[in-house]
C-alpha positions in Angstrom: 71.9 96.6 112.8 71.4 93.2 113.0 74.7 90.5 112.2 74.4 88.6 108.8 75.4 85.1 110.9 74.8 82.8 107.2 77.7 85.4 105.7 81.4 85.8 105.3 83.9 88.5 105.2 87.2 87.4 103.5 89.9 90.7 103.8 92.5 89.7 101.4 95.9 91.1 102.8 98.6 89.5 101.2 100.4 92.6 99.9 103.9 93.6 100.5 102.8 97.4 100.0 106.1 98.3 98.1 105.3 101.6 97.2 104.9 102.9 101.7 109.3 101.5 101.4 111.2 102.1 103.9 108.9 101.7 106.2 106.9 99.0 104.9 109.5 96.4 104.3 109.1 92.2 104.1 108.9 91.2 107.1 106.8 94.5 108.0 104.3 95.5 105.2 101.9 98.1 105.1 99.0 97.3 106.6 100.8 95.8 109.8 102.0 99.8 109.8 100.2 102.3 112.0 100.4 104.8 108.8 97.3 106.8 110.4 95.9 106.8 113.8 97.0 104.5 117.0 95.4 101.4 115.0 97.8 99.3 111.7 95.4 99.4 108.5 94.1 96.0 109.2 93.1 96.8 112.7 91.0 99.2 111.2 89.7 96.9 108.4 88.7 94.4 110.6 86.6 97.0 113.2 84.4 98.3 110.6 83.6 94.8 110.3 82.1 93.5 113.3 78.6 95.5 113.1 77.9 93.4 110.1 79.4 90.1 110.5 80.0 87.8 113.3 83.6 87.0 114.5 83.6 83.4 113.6 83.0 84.0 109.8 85.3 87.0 109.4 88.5 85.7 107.6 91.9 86.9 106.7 94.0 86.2 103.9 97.8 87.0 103.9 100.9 85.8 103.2 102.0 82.9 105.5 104.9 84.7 106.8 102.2 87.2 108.0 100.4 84.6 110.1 101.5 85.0 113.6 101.9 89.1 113.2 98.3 89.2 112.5 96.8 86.8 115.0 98.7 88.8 117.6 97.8 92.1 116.5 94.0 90.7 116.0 92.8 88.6 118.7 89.5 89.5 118.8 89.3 86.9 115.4 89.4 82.8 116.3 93.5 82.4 115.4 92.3 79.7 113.1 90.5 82.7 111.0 93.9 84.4 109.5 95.7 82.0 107.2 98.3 82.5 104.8 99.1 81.8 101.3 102.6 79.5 101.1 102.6 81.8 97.7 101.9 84.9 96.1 99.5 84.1 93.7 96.8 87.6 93.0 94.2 88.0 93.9 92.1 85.7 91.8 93.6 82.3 93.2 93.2 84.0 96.7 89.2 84.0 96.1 88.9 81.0 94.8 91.3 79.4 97.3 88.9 80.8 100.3 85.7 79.8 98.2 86.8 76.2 98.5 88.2 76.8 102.4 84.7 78.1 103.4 82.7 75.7 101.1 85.4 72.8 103.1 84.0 74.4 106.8 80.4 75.5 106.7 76.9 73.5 106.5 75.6 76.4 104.7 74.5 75.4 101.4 75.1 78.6 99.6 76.5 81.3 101.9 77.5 85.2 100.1 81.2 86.1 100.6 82.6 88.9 100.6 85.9 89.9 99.6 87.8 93.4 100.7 91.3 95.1 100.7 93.5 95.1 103.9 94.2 98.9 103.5 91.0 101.2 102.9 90.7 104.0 105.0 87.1 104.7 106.2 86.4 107.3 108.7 82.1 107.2 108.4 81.8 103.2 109.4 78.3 103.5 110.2 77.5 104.5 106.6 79.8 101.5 105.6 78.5 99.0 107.5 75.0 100.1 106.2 76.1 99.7 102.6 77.6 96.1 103.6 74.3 94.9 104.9 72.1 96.3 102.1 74.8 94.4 99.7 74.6 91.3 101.1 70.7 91.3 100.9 71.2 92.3 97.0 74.1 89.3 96.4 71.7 86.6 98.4 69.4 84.9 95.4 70.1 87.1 92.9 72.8 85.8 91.0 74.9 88.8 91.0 78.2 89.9 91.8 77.7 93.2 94.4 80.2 95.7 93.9 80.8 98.9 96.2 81.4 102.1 93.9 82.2 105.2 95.5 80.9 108.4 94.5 83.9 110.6 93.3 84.3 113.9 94.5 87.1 114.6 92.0 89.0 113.5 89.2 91.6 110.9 90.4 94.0 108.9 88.3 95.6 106.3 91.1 91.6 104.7 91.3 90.0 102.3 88.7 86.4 103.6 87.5 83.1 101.4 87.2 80.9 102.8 84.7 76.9 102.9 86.0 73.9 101.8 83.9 70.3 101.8 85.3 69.4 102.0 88.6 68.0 98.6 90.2 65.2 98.8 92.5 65.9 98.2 96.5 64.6 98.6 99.7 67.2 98.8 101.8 68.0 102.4 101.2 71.6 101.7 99.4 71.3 103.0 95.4 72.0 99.8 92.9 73.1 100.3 89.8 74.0 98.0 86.9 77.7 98.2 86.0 77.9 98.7 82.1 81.6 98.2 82.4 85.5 98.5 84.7 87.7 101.2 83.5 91.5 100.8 84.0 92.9 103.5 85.9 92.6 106.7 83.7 94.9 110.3 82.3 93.6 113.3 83.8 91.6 114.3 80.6 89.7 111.0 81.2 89.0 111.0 84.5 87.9 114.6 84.4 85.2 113.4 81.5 84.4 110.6 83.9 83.3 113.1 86.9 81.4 115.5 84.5 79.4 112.3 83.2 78.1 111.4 86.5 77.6 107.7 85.5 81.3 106.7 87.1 82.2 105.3 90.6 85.5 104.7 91.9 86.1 101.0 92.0 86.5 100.3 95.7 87.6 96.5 94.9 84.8 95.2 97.6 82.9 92.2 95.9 80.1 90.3 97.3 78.7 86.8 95.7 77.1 83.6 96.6 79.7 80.7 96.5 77.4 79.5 93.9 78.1 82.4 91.8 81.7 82.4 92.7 82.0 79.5 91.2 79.9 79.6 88.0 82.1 83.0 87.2 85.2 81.2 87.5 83.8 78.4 85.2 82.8 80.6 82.8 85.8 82.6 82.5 88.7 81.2 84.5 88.4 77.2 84.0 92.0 77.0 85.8 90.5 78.3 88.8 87.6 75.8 88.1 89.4 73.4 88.4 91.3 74.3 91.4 88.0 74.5 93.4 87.1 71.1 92.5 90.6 69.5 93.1 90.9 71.7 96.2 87.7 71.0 98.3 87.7 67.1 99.3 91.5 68.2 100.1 90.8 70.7 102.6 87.6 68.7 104.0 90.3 66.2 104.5 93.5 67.8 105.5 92.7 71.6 105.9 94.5 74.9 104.7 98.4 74.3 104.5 98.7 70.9 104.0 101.1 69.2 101.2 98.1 68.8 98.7 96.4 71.7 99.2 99.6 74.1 98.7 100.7 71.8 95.7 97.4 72.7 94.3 97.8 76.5 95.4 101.5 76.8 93.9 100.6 75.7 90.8 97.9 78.0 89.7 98.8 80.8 87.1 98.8 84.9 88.9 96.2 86.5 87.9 93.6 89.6 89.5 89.9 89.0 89.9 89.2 92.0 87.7 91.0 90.4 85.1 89.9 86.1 85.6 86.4 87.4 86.8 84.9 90.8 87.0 85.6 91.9 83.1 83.4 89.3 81.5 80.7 88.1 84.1 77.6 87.9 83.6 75.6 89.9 85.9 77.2 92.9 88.1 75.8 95.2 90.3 77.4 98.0 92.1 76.2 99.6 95.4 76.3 102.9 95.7 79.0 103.8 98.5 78.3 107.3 99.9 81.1 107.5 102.6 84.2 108.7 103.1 86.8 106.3 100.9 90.1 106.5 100.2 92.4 103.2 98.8 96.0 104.3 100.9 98.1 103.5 98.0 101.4 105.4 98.2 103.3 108.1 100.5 101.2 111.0 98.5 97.5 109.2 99.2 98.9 110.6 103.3 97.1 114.1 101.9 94.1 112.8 102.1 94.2 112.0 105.8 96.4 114.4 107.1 96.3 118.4 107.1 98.8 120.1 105.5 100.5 123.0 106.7 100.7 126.5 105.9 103.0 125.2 102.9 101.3 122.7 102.0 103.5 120.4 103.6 102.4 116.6 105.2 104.6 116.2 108.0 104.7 113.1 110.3 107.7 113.4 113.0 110.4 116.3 113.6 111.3 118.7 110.6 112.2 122.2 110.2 112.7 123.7 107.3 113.2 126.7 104.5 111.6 127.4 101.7 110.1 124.2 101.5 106.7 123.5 99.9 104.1 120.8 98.7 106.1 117.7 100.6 105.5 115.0 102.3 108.1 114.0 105.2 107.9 111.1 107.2 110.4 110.5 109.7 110.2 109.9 114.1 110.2 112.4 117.2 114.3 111.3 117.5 115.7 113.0 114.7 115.2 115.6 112.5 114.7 116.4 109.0 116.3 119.6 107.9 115.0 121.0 104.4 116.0 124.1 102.7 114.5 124.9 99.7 113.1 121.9 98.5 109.7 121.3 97.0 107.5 118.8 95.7 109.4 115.7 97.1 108.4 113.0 99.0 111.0 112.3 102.5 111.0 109.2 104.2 113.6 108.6 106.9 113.8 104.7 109.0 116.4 103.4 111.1 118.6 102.1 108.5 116.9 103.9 104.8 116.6 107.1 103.5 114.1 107.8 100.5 114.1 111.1 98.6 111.7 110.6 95.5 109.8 113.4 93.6 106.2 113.7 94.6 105.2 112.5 90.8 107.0 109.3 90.6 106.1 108.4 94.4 104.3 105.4 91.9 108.0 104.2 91.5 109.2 103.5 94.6 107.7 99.7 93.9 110.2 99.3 91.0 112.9 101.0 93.1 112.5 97.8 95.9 112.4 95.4 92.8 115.8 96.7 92.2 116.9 96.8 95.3 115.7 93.1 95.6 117.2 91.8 93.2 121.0 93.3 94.3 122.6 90.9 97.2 124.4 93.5 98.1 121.4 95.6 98.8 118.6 93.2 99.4 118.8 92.8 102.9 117.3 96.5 103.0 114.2 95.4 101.7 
């Protein structure tokens, strides 16, 4: 497979990944964590990468504090390639901040970008990386936004949902389809309806556009951002990410998601048809997925004996051990200095339970 050397890849990993607490913590979130395998999730991102785009145009976005953990952990990338955001602003300012950035660097006129998640877990990369080429051939000179929607296998509720219109003719051998509409993440009942329809995809939250296109969405629908684009790109041709006027510019702008400033109402989407393994590693009960349970039905990562205990998830180390008797559907986390014990259904809360614990000075220091 040949490298797309007029493209860039921008992996947007900013997150503090509240909901993987204790072990994901400020200074440590969750994809510098080696949750699954020998590799931290944005090792992994940024290997699935490399068939398809060059080194030198593969970019990543995080949170400044993040900066120097991730240009040790990723040297293969020019250091100058992983910048941070002096705030945490969504995910809409973050692809309109790196729209301007790359439009500030390169001499290409019109170059497609492409925007993914830091923590993705993907274990068929050459069917991946296949899809990724054939989507940047369908986003150059088309005017479309390229989306990646993965075919479902079952009803899930933790995924948003694109709904599929007619398929678009391609020769790359990646199905395109026209996205009728994004679904918020749905009940049980719904998403059920949404497998037996067959028109749904699970919204992977890879986009792919020309930086023309980037920016005639966000003037259409998201003048702020406009704006910020305009103001922000004879600042960075002058003084480059981080600088005074380019943060004041950054701090200023209003948090809000690309799904919501963008993807919603513009004008002409596409979705490629993702085929491979997928799974978005969103909370201590998405490890299922990747790890086999035992006889009991139990995920266990570390040293843990127990009785009579079912359907859990236990994460500890090979130092000490986690005794259980008679407990069921919970999720167990043990770190150095934290303790969780949450039910497996409310494993969704455990990013309110840091907000709370954030918030107490007596407390915060565990966060």
């Amino acid at each position: 497979m040949q490298k797309n050397s007029k493209a860039y890849a921008v992996v947007m990993a900013g997150g503090k990944g509240e909901r993987f607490w204790p072990q994901s913590r400020l200074s440590r979130p969750k994809q510098l964590l080696r949750l699954l395998g020998n590799l931290t999730l944005i090792e992994q991102t940024i290997e699935r990468l490399f068939p398809v785009f060059c080194k030198e145009n593969i970019f990543v976005v995080t949170n400044e504090i993040y900066v120097e953990p991730m240009r040790k952990l990723i040297p293969s990338l020019p250091s100058g390639n992983i910048i941070g955001e002096s705030s945490r602003r969504d995910t809409a300012p973050c692809v309109a901040a790196t729209v301007a950035y790359i439009k500030s660097l390169t001499a290409e006129p019109d170059p497609v970008l492409c925007f993914l998640p830091a923590d993705h877990v993907i274990n068929d990369t050459g069917a991946f990386a296949k899809v990724l080429s054939d989507a940047l051939d369908m986003a150059d000179g088309t005017g479309s936004i390229v989306t990646v929607g993965i075919t479902p296998d079952q009803p899930q509720t933790g995924f948003g949902y694109i709904e599929t219109g007619e398929l678009i003719p391609s020769s790359g051998g990646t199905k395109f389809f026209k996205v009728q509409h994004f679904k918020e993440k749905p009940d049980l009942e719904t998403a059920k309806k949404y497998i037996q329809d067959g028109c749904y995809k699970w919204n992977s939250g890879i986009f792919f556009a020309q930086s023309s296109v980037w920016i005639k969405e966000f003037t259409r629908s998201a003048q702020e951002l406009s704006q910020f684009i305009q103001q922000a790109i004879p600042v960075l041709k002058k003084d480059g990410w981080g600088s005074p006027g380019f943060e004041e510019l950054f701090n200023a702008l209003t948090p809000i998601s690309i799904d919501y400033a963008v993807m919603e109402n513009a004008e002409k989407v596409v979705t490629a048809e993702g085929c491979f393994d997928w799974d978005d590693v969103g909370s201590w009960t998405s490890l299922r997925n990747q790890i086999e349970a035992d006889e009991n039905n139990n995920v266990i990562r570390g040293l843990h004996k127990g009785i009579g205990t079912k359907n859990c998830i236990i994460v500890g180390d090979s130092e000490k051990l986690i005794a259980t008797v008679d407990v069921e559907d919970t999720v167990i986390v043990n770190t150095e200095d934290s303790l969780l014990v949450c039910s497996a259904k409310s494993a969704q809360k455990i990013k309110e339970l840091v907000s709370i614990l954030e918030k107490d000075p007596a407390l915060n220091k565990f966060v």
